[in-house]
Every structure is written in structure tokens, then in C-alpha cells.
C-alpha positions in Angstrom: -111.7 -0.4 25.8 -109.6 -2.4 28.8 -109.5 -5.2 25.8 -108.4 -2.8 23.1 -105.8 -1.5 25.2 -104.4 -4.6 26.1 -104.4 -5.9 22.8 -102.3 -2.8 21.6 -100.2 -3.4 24.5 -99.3 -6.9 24.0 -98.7 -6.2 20.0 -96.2 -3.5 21.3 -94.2 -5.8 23.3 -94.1 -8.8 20.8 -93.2 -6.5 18.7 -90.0 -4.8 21.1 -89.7 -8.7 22.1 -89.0 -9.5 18.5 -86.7 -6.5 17.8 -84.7 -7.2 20.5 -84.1 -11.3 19.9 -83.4 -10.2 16.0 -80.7 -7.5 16.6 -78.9 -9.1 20.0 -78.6 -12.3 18.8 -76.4 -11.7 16.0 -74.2 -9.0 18.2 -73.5 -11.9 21.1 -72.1 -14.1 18.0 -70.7 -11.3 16.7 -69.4 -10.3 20.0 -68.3 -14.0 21.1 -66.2 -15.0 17.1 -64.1 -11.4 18.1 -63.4 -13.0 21.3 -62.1 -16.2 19.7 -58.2 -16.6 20.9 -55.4 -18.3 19.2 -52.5 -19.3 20.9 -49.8 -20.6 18.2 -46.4 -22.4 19.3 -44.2 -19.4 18.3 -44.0 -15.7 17.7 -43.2 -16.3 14.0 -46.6 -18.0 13.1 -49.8 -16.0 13.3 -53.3 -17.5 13.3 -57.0 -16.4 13.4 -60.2 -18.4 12.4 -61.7 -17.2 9.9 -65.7 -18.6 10.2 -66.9 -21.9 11.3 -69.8 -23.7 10.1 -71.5 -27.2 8.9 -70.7 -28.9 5.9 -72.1 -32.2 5.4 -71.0 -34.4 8.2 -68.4 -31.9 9.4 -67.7 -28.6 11.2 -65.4 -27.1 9.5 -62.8 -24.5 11.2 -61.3 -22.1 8.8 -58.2 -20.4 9.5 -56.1 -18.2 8.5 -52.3 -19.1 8.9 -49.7 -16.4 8.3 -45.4 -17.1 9.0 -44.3 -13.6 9.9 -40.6 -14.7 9.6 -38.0 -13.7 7.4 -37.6 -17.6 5.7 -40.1 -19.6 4.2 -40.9 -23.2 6.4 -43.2 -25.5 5.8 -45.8 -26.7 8.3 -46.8 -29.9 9.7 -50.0 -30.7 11.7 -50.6 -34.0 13.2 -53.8 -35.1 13.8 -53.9 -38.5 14.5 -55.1 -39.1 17.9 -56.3 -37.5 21.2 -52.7 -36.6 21.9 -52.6 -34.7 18.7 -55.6 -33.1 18.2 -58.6 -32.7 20.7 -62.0 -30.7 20.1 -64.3 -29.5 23.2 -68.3 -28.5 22.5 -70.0 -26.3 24.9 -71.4 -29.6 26.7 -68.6 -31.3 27.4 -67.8 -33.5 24.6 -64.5 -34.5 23.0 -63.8 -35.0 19.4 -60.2 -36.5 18.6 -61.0 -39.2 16.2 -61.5 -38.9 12.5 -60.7 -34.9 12.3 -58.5 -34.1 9.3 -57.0 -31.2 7.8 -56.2 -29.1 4.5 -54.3 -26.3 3.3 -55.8 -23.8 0.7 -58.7 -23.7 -1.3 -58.5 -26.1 -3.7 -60.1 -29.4 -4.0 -56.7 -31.4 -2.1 -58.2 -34.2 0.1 -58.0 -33.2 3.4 -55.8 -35.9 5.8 -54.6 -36.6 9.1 -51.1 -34.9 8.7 -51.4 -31.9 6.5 -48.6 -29.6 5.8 -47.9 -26.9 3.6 -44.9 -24.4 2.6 -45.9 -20.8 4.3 -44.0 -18.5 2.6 -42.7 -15.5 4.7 -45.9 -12.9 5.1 -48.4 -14.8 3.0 -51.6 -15.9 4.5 -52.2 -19.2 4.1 -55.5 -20.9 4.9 -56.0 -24.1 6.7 -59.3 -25.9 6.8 -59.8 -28.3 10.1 -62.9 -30.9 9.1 -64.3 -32.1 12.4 -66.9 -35.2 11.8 -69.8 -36.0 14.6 -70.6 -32.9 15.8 -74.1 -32.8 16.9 -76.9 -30.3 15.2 -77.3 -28.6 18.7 -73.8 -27.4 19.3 -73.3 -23.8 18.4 -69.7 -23.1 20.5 -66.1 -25.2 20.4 -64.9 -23.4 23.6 -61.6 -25.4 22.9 -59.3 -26.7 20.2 -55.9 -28.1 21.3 -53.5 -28.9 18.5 -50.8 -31.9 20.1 -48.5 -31.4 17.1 -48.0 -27.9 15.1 -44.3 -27.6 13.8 -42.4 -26.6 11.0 -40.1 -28.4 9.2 -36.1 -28.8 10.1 -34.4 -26.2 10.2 -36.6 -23.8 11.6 -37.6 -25.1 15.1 -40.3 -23.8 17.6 -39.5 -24.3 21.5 -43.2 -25.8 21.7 -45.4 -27.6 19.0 -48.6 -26.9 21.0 -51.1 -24.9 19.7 -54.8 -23.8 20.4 -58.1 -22.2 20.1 -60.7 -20.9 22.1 -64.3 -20.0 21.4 -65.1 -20.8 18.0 -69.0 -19.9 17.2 -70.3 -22.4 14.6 -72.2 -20.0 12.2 -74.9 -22.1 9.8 
């Protein structure tokens, strides 16, 4: 009977075990993408990420881009180099080289400078493709955009932008 009882006992908490891994998991990611900040360069341009995840070689950030300005501008990225663009993983490593950028949905190749027209109050999405990222990383804590600005005329006082906590989702 002791080894029936025990038996039921350990199949109840494998069982609670389970249920708990299943449903908390998903919540803390859940939890952790709503806690994802965006700091953009000025208080006409709006930004949130959308989802990240794996696509071939890449992590790819999706984001949503909005200008909440009267006029139409045009952005420009640069993402050239450290000093333009840098990427942190939850272990400590940098990714500045080879990360490229597009606008929209369509099939545009992506590139180290991207830019696009953002009318006033239409989102715009922006896709950053981030190559080298190892299988084991599931967090990009940080993401610090060197260069972010609009074209002449409109000007922002800074053309730094970044994000925090980005959960790669598979």
C-alpha cells in the first residue's frame, strides 16, 4: 500500500510540476516582451517591437515605427559600425557588425543605412536582421541605435535611440 501511495503521490506532483512549467513559462515571456522599453530620439517618433525571433542566420527585431507629427519626414538609420548600432545578449556579448535594416513588408533588401518616408500617424514597420546570434540566447537586454534621424528640415536634439529587453520568441 506505502508503494501504491507513493506512486499516486509522485504522479500527482509530476503532474502539478508539469502544469506549472507549461502555464508560467509563457506568462514570464509574456510578462518580460510587455516590459520591453523603447527610448526614441524625440517626442515626435514613437516605437514598440513588435516580436523577435529566428530566421535563418538572423534574429530578427520587428518594430513598429510611428511619426506622431503634423509633417511627413523621412528616416534614416545608420548601421554601419559599433558606434552606430550595438546589440547586447543576456551573456554579455556584442553584435555591431553585419546587422542591417528594412522598412515594410515587402521583399526590399535589407542594408546598412535604411530609411523610409513616415507619413504623419502611419505606422511604419522596421525590420532589424541581426546575424550570429547563438541558438541559446533567448533575451537582447539592450539595443542602442548610434544614428536615428530624420531628414533636413525636421531635426531631433539627439539621434540616439534604444531598446531594452527584447525576448527572442522561436
Amino acid at each position: 500500500e506505502d508503494y501504491i501511495l507513493m506512486k499516486k503521490n509522485a504522479y500527482y506532483w509530476s503532474i502539478l510540476w508539469m502544469c506549472i512549467c507549461c502555464f508560467s513559462l509563457p506568462l514570464m515571456a509574456e510578462e518580460l516582451q510587455q516590459r520591453t522599453q523603447v527610448t526614441t530620439p524625440d517626442k515626435s517618433l514613437e516605437a514598440k517591437v513588435i516580436k523577435a525571433y529566428r530566421e535563418g542566420d538572423y534574429v530578427v527585431v520587428d518594430m513598429l515605427l510611428c511619426n506622431v507629427s503634423k509633417t511627413d519626414y523621412t528616416l534614416i538609420f545608420s548601421l554601419v559600425n559599433a558606434d552606430r548600432i550595438s546589440v547586447y545578449d543576456e551573456f554579455g556579448n556584442q553584435y555591431s557588425k553585419g546587422i542591417v535594416g528594412r522598412f515594410g513588408n515587402d521583399n526590399n533588401t535589407a542594408n546598412m543605412t535604411p530609411k523610409a518616408l513616415l507619413p504623419s500617424e502611419v505606422p511604419i514597420r522596421f525590420s532589424l536582421f541581426i546575424p550570429g546570434v547563438e541558438e541559446k540566447v533567448s533575451l537582447l537586454p539592450r539595443i542602442n541605435f548610434g544614428y536615428c534621424r530624420p531628414a533636413p528640415p525636421h531635426e531631433f536634439k539627439s539621434w540616439k535611440m534604444s531598446v531594452k529587453n527584447v525576448m527572442i520568441t522561436n
